[in-house]
C-alpha positions as CSV (number, residue, x, y, z in Angstrom):
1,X,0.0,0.0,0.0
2,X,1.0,3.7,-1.1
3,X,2.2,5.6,1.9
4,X,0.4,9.0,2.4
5,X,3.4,11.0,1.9
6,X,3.9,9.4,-1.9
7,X,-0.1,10.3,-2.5
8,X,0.5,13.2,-1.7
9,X,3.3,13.9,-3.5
10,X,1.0,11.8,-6.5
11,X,-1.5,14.3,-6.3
12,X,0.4,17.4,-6.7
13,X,1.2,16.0,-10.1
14,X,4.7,17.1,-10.5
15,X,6.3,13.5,-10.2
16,X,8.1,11.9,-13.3
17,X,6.1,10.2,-15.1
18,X,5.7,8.4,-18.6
19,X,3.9,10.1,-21.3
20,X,2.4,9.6,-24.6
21,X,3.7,5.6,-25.9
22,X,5.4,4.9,-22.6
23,X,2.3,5.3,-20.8
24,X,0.5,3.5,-23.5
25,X,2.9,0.4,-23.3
26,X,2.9,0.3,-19.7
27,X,-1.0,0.4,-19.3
28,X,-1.2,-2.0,-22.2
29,X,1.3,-4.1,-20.0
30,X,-1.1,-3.9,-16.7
31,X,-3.7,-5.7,-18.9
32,X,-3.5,-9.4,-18.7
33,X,-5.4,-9.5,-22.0
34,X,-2.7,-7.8,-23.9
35,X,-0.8,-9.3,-26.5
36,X,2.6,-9.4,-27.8
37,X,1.2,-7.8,-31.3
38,X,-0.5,-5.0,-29.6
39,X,2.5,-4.3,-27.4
40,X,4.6,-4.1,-30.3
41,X,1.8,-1.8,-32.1
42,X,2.4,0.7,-29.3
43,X,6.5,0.6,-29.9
44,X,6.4,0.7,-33.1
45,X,4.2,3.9,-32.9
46,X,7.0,5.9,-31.5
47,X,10.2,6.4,-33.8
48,X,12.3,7.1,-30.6
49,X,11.0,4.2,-28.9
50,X,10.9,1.3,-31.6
51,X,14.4,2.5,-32.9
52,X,16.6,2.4,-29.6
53,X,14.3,-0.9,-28.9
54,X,15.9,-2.6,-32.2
55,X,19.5,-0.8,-31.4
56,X,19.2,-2.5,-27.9
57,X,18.2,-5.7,-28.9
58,X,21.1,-5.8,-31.7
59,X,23.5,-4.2,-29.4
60,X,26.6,-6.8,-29.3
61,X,25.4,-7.1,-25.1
62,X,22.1,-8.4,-25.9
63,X,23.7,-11.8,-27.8
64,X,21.2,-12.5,-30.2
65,X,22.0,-14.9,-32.7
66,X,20.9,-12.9,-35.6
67,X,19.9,-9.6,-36.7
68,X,16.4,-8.7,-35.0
69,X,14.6,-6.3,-37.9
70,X,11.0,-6.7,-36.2
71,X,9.7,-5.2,-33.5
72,X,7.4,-7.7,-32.7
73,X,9.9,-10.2,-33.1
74,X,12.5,-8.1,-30.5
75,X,9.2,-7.8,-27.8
76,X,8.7,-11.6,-28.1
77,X,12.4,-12.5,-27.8
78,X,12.9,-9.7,-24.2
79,X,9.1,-10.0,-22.9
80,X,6.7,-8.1,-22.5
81,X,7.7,-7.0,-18.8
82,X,11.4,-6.3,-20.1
83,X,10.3,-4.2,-23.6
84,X,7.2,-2.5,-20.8
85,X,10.4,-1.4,-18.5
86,X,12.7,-0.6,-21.3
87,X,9.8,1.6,-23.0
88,X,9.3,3.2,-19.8
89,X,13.2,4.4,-19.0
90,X,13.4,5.8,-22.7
91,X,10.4,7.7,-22.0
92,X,11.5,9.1,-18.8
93,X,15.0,9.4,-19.8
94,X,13.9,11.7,-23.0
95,X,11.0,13.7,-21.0
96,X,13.3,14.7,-18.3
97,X,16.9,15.8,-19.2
98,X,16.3,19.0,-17.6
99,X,14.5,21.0,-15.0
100,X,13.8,23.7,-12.7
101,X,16.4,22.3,-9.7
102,X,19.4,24.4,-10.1
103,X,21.6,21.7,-7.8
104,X,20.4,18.8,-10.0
105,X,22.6,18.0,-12.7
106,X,20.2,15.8,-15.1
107,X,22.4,15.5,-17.4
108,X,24.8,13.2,-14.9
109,X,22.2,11.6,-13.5
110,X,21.2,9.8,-16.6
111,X,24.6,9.2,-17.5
112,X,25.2,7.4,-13.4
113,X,21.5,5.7,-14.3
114,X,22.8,4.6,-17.5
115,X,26.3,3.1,-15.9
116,X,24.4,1.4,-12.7
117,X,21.9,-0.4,-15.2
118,X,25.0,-1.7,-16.9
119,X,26.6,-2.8,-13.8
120,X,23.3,-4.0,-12.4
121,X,22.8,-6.4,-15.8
122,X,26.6,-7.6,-15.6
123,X,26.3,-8.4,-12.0
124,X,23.0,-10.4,-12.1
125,X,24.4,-12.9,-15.4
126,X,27.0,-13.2,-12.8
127,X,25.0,-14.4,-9.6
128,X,22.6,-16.2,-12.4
129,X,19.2,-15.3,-10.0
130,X,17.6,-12.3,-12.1
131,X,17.2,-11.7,-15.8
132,X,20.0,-9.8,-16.6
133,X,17.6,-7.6,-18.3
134,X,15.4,-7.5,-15.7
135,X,18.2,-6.0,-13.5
136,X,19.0,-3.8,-16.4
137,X,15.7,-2.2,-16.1
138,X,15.9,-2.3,-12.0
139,X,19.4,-0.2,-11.8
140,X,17.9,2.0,-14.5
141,X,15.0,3.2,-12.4
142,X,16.3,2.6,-9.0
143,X,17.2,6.4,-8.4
144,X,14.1,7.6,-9.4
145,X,13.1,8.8,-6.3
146,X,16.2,11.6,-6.3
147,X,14.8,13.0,-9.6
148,X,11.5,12.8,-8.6
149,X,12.3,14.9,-5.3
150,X,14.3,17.6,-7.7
151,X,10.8,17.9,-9.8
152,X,8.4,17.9,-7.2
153,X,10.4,20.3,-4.6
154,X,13.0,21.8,-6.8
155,X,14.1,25.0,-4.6
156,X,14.2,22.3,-1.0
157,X,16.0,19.8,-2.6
158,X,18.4,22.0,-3.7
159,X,18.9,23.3,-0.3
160,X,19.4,19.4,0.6
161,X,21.9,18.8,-2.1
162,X,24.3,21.6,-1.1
163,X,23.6,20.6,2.8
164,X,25.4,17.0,1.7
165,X,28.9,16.2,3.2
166,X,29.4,13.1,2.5
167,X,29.3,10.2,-0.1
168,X,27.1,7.8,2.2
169,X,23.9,7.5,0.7
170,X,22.3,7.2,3.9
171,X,23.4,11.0,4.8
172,X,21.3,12.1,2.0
173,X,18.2,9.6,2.9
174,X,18.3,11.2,6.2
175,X,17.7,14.9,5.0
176,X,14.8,13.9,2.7
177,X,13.5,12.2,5.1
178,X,13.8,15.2,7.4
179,X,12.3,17.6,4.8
180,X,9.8,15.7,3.0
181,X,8.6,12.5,4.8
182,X,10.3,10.4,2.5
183,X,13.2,9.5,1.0
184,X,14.7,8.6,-2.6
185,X,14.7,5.3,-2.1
186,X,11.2,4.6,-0.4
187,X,10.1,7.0,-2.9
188,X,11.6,5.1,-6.2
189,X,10.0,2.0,-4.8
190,X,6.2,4.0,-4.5
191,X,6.9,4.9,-8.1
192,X,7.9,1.6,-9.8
193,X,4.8,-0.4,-7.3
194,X,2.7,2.7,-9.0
195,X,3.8,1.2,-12.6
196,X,3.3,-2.4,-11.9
197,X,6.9,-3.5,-11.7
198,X,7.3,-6.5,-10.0
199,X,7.4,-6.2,-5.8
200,X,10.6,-8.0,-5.3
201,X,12.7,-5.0,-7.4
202,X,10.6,-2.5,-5.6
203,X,11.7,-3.4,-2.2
204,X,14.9,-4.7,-3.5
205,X,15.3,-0.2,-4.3
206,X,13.6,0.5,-1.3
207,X,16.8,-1.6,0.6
208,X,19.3,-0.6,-1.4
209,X,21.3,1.9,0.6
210,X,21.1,-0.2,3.7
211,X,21.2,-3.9,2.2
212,X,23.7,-5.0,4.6
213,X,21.9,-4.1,7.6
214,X,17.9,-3.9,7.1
215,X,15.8,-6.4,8.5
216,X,16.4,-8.7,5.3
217,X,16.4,-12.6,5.0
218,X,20.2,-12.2,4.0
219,X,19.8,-15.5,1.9
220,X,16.4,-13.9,-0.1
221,X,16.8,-12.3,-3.3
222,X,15.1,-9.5,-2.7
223,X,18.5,-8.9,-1.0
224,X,20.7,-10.4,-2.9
225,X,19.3,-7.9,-5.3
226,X,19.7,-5.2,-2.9
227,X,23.1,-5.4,-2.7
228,X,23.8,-5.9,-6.6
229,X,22.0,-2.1,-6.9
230,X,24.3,-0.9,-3.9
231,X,27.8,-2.3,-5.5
232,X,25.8,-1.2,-9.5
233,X,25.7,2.3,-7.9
234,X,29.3,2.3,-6.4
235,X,30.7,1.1,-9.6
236,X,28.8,3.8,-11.6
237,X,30.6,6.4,-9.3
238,X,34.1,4.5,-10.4
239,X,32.8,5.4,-14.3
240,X,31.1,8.8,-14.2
241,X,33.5,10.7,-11.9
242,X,36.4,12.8,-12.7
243,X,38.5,11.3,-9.5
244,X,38.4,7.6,-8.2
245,X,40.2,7.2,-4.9
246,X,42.4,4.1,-3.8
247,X,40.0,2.9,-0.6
248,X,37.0,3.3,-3.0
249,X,38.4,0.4,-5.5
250,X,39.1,-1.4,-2.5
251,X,35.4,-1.4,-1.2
252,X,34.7,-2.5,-4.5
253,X,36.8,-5.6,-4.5
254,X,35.1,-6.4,-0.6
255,X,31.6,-5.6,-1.9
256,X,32.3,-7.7,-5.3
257,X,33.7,-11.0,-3.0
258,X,30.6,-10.7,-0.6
259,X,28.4,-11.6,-3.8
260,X,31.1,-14.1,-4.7
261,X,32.8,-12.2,-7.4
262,X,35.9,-12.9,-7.6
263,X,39.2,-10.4,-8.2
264,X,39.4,-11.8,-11.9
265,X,36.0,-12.0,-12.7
266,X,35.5,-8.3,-11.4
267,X,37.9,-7.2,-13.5
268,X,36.2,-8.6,-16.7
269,X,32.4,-7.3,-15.2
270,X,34.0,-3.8,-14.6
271,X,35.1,-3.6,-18.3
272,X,32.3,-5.1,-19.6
273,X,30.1,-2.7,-18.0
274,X,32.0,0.8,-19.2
275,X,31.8,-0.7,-22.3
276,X,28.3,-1.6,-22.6
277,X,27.3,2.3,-20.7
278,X,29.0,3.8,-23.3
279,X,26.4,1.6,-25.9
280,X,23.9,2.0,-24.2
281,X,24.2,5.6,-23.8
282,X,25.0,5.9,-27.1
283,X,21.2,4.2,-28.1
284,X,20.0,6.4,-25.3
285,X,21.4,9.7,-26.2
286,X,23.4,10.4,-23.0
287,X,26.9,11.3,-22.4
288,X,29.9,8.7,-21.3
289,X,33.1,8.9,-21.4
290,X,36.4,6.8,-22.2
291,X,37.4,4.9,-19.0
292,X,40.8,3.0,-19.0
293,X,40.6,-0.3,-17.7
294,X,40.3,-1.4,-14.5
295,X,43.9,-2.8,-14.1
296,X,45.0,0.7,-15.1
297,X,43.2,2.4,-13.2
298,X,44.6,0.3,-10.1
299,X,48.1,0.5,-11.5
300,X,48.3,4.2,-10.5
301,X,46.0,3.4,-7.5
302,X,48.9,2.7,-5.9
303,X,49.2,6.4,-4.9
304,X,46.6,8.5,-3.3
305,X,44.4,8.5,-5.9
306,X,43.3,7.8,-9.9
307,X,42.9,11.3,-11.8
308,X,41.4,11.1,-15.0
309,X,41.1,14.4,-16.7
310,X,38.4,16.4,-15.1
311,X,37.9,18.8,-17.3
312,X,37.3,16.5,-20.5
313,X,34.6,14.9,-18.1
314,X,32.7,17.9,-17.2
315,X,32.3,18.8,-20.6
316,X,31.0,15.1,-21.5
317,X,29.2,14.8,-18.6
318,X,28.0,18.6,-18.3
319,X,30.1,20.2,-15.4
320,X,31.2,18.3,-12.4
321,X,29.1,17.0,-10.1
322,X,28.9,15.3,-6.8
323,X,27.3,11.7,-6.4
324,X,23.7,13.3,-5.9
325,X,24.2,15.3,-9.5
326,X,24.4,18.9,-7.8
327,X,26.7,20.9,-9.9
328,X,28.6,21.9,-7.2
């Protein structure tokens, strides 16, 4: 059930939300009577949508056999409930690049979205418990709730951005919950139960930031899922920011063995996942950047820290920003 503080929010009507064939899909999607044909209808009535759908599908990290030319034939081989995610992060990613939170950086938080899906879909093939496009989806929309507080209270939450010290998420949670009631992540996981995604990735989001320590069956895989969004978002931070320090990598490497990852096989996710954000974002219209590989980047992490050139990232990534987007 809907908290009061999300329906109120709802009500205001200033919250994300999909418009125009992404709400189409997804209420097509809520109907158990649907079909795969008029699904793909709906995609295919939106250039934007159908095109990045077939670029996806095609994209070297789908591994299809063959070339997919039909858009009926790309919904039948992802599902419907992948193609009614998908369809829904196009259309929120493309109706909200910008907005009226001067401490938001939009542009960055797509591109971190974009990175922490990768990671997210890498991870999950890995641990073999979650469509990796299912995950894909999941890490794309799990910081929903931080966009959804710069739309709905743009002059507070900017307040609450430049008020943030510290990296740990929970610092952040614990201002918006101050200010509003709420927080980001309780607030995603409103949004995605609002849009019929699946319970087990909504309170998978709504754990994220404390999956090591909520009240969680720690062999369930609503947290096992969790904790792949928590280590998604870290590694997203390792891609999108200008400066990567050494006891960051190394939280990595402990957060990657506690899902039985090892050293090698990180190495090889880590890659795999730059690569495929800079696809993806590619399909999706939003900025990446080049990122060496992981073994060079710990090569000079044997000093204080990794410096990659901030200045070529701020204008890729448009300006530099903190982990919560503000521009700083």
């Amino acid at each position: 059930m809907a908290s009061s503080v999300y329906e109120a929010i709802r009500a205001s009507g200033d919250l994300p939300s999909p418009t125009g064939v992404g709400l189409q899909i997804l209420q097509l999607a809520r109907d158990e009577e649907s079909t795969v044909e008029e699904i793909a209808a709906a995609v295919e009535s939106d250039p934007a949508i159908s095109s990045r759908l077939l670029k996806l599908v095609n994209a070297p990290l789908a591994g299809m056999p063959r070339q997919v030319a039909s858009v009926e034939r790309a919904v039948a081989l992802l599902g419907v409930r992948t193609v009614t995610t998908l369809a829904l992060g196009f259309s929120l990613v493309s109706g909200h690049r910008q907005g009226k939170c001067s401490a938001f950086n939009y542009e960055l938080f797509w591109s971190e979205s974009v990175a922490r899906a990768a990671a997210a879909r890498h991870l999950a093939h890995h641990v073999k418990k979650f469509a990796s496009d299912e995950a894909f989806t999941c890490g794309l929309l799990c910081q929903i709730g931080r966009l959804a507080l710069a739309t709905a209270y743009p002059e507070e939450y900017a307040e609450i951005l430049h008020a943030v010290t510290t990296d740990n998420p929970e610092e952040l949670n614990e201002l918006e919950q101050a200010a509003f009631g709420i927080n980001h992540d309780e607030l995603a996981a409103e949004m995605m139960a609002d849009w019929h995604i699946p319970v087990i990735f909504c309170e998978a989001v709504r754990a994220q930031t404390k999956a090591g320590t909520m009240e969680l069956d720690p062999d369930s895989r609503t947290c096992l899922l969790a904790r792949i969004l928590h280590l998604s978002g870290s590694i997203s931070l390792v891609l999108v920011r200008p400066t990567v320090y050494r006891d960051t990598l190394s939280t990595l490497v402990r957060e990657a063995n506690s899902l039985q990852v090892t050293p090698y096989v990180y190495h090889e996710l880590f890659d795999a996942t730059s690569q495929e954000w800079r696809e993806v974002g590619a399909i999706l219209s939003v900025r990446t950047r080049p990122v060496p590989p992981l073994a060079e980047i710990y090569s000079h992490a044997q000093e204080r820290r990794v410096l990659f050139d901030a200045m070529k990232t701020d204008s890729v990534l448009g300006g530099p920003g903190g982990r919560y987007g503000a521009r700083g």
